[in-house]
N, C-alpha and C positions, 0 to 999 in steps of 0.2 A: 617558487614557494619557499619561504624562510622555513630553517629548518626547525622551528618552533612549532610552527604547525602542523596539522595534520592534514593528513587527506581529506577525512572525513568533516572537520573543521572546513578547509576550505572548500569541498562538495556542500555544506550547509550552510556556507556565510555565499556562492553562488547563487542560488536557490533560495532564499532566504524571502524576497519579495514573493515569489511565486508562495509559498509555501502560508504566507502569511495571507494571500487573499483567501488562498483556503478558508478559515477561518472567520470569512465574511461571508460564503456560498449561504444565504437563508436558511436549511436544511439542516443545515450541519449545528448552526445557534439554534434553533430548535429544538434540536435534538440535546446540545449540553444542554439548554436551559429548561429541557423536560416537557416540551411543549407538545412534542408528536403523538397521533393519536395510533392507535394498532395500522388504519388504511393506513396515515400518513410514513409509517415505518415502514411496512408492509413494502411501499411504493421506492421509500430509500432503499432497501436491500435491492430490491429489485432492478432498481438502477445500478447501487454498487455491483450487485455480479454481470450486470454488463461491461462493466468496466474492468475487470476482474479476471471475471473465464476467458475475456480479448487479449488482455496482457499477458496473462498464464499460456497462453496459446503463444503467441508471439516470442516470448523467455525460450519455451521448448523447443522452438525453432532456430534461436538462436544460438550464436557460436557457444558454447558449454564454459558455464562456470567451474567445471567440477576441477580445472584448474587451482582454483580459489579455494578450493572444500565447500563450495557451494552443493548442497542436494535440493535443485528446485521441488522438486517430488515432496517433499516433505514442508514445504513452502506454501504449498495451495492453501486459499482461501475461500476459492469458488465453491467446491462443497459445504465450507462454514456457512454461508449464505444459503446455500439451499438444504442446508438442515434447519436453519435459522426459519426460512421461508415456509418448509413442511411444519415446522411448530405452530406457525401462526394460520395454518389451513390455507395461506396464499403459493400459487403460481410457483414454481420455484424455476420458472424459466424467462432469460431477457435478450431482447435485441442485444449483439453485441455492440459496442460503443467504435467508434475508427480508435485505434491508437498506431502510433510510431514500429516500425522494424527496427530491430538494431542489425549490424552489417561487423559490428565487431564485441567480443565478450563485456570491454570496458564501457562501451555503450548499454549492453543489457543489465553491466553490473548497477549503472547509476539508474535506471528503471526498478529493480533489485532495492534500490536502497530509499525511493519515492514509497513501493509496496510494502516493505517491510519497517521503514519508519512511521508509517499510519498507524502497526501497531502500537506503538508507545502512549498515541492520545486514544487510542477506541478502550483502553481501561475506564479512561474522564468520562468518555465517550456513552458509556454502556450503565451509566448510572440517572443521565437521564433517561432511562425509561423501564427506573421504579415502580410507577405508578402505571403503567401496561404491563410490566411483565416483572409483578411481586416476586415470584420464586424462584429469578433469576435465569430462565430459561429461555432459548430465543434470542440468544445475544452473542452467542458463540463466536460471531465475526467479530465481535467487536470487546472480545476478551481475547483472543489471538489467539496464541501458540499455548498457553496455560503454562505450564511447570517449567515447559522446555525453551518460554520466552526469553528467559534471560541468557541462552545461552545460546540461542538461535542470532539473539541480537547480537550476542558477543563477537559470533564467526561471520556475519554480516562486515562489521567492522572491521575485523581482521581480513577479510576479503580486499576491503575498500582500500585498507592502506598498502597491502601487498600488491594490488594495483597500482593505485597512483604511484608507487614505487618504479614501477614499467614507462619507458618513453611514451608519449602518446596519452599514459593509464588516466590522468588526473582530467584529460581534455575530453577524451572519450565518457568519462563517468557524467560528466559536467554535462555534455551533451544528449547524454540519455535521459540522465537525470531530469532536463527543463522540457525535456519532447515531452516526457511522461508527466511530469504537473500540466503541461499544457494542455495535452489530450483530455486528463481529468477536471481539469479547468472548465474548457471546452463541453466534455459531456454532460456536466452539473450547471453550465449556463442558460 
C-alpha cells in the first residue's frame, strides 16, 4: 500500500463495486426516493434485522475487537430495528439471514466497518419516509448512533488503520469486508 493511503481508503476503493450495487437492491431506491409504504417498510426492517441480529451474533463470537477500542455492545443495531418495528405495530421479529464467521479480529473488523459505514447513508436514508412517518419516529435505525455518531465513526476508523498497520491487518479486513457485502447482497436478492 503506498504510504499515502489509508487503510480505510484502501478497504473502500476494495469494496467499492460491491458497495455500489448496493445502491441498486430496489428497496433501498425506494426508500431514498420516498416510495415505501408503512407494510413496505415495515417488511425492510424486518428483513434488515435479520441481517443484523446474524451479524451482531456472529461479531460477538468473534475474536474481540476491544484490542482496537472497539465496544461491540454499544454498536447494536438490532434493537434499533425492533424499536423501530414496535413503532409501527409490526412483528419485531426475523429469520436470521446466513452470514460469514470471521476466524480472525481483522476479518470481524472489515464486517465492523460494512455495518457501521451503512450508517453514514441511513441519515439520506431516513428522510424518504416523510410522508409515513411525519414526526420523525420509527427510523431510529436509520438515524444510527445520534450525537455519538461522529465519534463512534471516528474510533471505527482509527480501529481500521491500527489494523491495517498489523501483518496480515489490511488482507484480513478486506476479506471480511467483501464476505459481509456479499451475505447482505445475497439476503436483499
Amino acid at each position: 500500500m503506498p504510504s499515502h493511503q489509508t487503510s480505510r481508503l484502501a478497504l473502500r476503493t476494495a469494496t467499492a463495486a460491491a458497495h455500489e450495487r448496493l445502491h441498486h437492491i430496489p428497496v433501498f431506491q425506494d426508500l431514498a426516493e420516498g416510495r415505501l409504504d408503512r407494510a413496505g417498510y415495515a417488511a425492510l426492517l424486518r428483513r434488515l434485522l435479520g441481517f443484523h441480529a446474524a451479524i451482531e451474533a456472529v461479531l460477538a463470537a468473534a475474536p474481540s475487537l476491544a484490542h482496537y477500542g472497539i465496544d461491540l455492545a454499544g454498536r447494536r443495531r438490532a434493537p434499533l430495528l425492533r424499536a423501530d418495528l414496535a413503532h409501527l405495530g409490526a412483528p419485531a421479529e426475523a429469520p436470521l439471514a446466513p452470514v460469514p464467521r470471521f476466524a480472525i479480529a481483522a476479518e470481524a473488523l472489515g464486517a465492523l466497518y460494512v455495518t457501521e459505514g451503512s450508517t453514514l447513508g441511513g441519515r439520506h436514508l431516513a428522510r424518504g419516509l416523510d410522508h409515513i412517518l411525519p414526526a420523525g419516529e420509527g427510523r431510529g435505525f436509520f438515524l444510527g448512533h445520534g450525537a455519538r455518531h461522529g465519534a463512534m465513526w471516528a474510533a471505527c476508523c482509527a480501529a481500521i488503520e491500527a489494523c491495517g498497520a498489523e501483518p496480515g491487518g489490511l488482507t484480513g479486513m478486506q476479506a471480511g469486508a467483501a464476505a459481509t457485502f456479499a451475505a447482505f447482497e445475497a439476503w436483499f436478492a
